[in-house]
Z-matrix of the N, CA and C atoms (Angstrom, degrees):
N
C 1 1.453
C 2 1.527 1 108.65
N 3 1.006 2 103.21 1 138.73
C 4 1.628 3 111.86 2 176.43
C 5 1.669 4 120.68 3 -84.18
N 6 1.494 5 112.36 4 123.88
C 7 1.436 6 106.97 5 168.31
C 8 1.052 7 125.37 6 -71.11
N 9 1.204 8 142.71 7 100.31
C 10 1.773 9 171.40 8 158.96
C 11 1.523 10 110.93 9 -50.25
N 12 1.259 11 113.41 10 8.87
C 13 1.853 12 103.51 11 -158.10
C 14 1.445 13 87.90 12 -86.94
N 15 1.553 14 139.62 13 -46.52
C 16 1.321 15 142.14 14 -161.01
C 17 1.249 16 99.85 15 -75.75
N 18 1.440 17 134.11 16 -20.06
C 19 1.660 18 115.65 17 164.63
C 20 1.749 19 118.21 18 -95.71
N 21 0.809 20 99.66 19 7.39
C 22 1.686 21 117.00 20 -167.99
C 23 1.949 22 101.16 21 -85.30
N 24 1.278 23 114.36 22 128.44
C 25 1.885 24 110.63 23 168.10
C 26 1.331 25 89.04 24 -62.73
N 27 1.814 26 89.13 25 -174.46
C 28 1.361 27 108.18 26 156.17
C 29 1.328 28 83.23 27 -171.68
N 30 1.788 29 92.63 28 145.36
C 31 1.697 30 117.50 29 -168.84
C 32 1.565 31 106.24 30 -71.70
N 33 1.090 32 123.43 31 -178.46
C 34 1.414 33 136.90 32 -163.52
C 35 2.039 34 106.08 33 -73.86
N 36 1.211 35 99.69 34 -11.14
C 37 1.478 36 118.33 35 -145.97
C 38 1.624 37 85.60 36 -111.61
N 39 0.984 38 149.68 37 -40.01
C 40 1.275 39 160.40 38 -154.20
C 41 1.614 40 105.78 39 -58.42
N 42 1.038 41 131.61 40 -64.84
C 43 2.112 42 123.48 41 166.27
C 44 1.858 43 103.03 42 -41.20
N 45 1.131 44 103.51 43 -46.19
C 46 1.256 45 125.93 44 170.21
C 47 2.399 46 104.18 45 -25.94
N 48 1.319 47 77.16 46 -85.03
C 49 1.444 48 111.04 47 174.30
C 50 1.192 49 118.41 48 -29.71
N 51 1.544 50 96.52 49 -73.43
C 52 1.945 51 108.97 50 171.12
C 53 1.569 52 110.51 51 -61.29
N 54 0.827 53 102.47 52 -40.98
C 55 1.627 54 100.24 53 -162.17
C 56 2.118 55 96.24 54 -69.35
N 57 1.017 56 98.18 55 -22.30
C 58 1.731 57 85.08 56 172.99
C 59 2.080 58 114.50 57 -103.32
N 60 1.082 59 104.58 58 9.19
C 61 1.374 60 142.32 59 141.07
C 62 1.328 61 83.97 60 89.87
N 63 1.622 62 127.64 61 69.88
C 64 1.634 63 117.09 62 137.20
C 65 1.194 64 148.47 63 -75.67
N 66 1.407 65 125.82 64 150.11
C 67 1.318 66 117.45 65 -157.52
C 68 2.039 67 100.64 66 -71.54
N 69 0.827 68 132.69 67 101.56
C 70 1.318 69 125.93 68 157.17
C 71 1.972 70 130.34 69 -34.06
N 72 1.218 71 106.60 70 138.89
C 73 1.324 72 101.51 71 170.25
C 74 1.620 73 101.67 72 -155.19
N 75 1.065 74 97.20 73 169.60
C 76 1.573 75 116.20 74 177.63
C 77 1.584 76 106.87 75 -83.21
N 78 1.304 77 114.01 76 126.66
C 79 1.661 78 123.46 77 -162.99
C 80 1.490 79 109.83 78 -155.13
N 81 1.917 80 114.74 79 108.31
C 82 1.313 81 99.36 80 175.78
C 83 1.909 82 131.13 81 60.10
N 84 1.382 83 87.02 82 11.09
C 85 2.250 84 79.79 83 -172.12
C 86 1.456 85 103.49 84 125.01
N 87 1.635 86 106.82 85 -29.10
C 88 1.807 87 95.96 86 -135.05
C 89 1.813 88 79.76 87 -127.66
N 90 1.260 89 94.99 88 170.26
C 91 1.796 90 116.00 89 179.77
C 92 1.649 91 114.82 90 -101.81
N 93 1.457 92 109.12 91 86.47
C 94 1.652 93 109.34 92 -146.01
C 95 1.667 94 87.74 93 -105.26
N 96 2.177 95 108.56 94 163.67
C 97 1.328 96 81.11 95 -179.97
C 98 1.610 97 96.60 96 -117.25
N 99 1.269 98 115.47 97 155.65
C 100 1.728 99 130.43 98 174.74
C 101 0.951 100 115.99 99 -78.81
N 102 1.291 101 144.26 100 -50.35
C 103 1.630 102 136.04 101 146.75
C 104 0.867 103 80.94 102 -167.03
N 105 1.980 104 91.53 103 171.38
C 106 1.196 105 121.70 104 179.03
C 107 1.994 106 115.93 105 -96.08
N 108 1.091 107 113.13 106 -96.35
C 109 1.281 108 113.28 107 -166.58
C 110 0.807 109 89.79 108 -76.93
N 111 1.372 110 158.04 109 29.75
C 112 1.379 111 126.05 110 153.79
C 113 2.045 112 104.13 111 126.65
N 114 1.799 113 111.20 112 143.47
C 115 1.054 114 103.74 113 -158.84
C 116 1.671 115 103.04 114 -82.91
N 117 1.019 116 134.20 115 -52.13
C 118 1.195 117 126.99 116 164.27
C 119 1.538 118 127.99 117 -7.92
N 120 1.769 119 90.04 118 -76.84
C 121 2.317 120 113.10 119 159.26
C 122 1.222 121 111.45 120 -13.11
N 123 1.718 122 104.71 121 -65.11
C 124 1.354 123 121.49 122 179.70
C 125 1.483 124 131.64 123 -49.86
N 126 1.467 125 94.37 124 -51.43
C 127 1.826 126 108.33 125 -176.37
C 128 1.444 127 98.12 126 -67.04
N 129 0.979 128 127.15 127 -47.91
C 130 1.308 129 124.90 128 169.91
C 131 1.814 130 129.58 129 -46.37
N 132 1.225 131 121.66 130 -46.69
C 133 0.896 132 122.64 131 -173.88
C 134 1.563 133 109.07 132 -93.34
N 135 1.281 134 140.46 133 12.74
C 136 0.824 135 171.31 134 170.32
C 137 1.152 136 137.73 135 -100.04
N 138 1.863 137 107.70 136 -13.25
C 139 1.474 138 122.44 137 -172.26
C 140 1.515 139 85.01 138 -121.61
N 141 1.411 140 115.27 139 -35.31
C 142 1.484 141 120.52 140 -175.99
C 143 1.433 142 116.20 141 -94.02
N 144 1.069 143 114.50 142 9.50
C 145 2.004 144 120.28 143 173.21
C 146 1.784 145 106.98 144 -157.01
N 147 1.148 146 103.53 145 -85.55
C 148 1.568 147 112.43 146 -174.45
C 149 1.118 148 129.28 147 169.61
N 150 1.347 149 155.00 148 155.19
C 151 1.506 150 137.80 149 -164.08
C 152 1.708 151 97.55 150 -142.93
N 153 1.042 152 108.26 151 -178.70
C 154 1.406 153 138.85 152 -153.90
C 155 1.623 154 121.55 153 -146.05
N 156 1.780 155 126.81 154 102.79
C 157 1.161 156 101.70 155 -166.11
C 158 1.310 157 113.72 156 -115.67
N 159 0.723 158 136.47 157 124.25
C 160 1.904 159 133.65 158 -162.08
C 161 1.784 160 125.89 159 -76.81
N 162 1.590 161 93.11 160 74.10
C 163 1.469 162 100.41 161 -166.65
C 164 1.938 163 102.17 162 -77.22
N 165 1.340 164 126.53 163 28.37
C 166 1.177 165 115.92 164 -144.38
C 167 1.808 166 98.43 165 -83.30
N 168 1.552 167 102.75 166 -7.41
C 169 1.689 168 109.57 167 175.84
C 170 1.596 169 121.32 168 -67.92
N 171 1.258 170 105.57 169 -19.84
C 172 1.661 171 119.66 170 -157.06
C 173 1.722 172 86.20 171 -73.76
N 174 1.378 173 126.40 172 -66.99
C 175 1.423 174 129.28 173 -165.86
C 176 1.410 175 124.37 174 -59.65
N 177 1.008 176 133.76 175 154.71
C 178 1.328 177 144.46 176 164.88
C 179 1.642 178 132.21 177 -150.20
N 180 1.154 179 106.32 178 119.12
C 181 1.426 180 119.37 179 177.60
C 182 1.287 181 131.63 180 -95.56
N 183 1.309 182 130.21 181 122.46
C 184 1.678 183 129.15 182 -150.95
C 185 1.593 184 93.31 183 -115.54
N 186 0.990 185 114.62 184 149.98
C 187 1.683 186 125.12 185 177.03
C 188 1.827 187 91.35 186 -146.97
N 189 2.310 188 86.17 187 114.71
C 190 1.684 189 78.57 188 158.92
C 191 1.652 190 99.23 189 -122.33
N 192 1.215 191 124.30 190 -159.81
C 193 1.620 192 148.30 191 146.63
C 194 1.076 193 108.00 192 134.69
């Protein structure tokens, strides 16, 4: 299998990502993360506070002149 990570984006959020230690994957272009500690961890803390989902890949902004 080929490593893809050096052609792959990554959204603005991504140091972000790792640094709260998500699992990374290849998503759409970009280096997106699948969860972190675990899916359960998640559903949980999420039913009991609130979550956050990082659509920041979907958009794009063009600058010409």
């Amino acid at each position: 299998m080929l490593d893809t990570t050096s052609t792959l984006k990554r959204t603005p959020f991504y140091a972000r990502h790792v640094a709260l230690g998500a699992k990374m994957v290849p998503f759409a272009g970009f280096e997106m993360p699948i969860q972190y500690e675990g899916i359960v961890a998640e559903h949980r803390a999420v039913r009991g506070g609130g979550g956050v989902f990082d659509v920041s890949h979907m958009g794009e902004i063009r600058l010409t002149g």
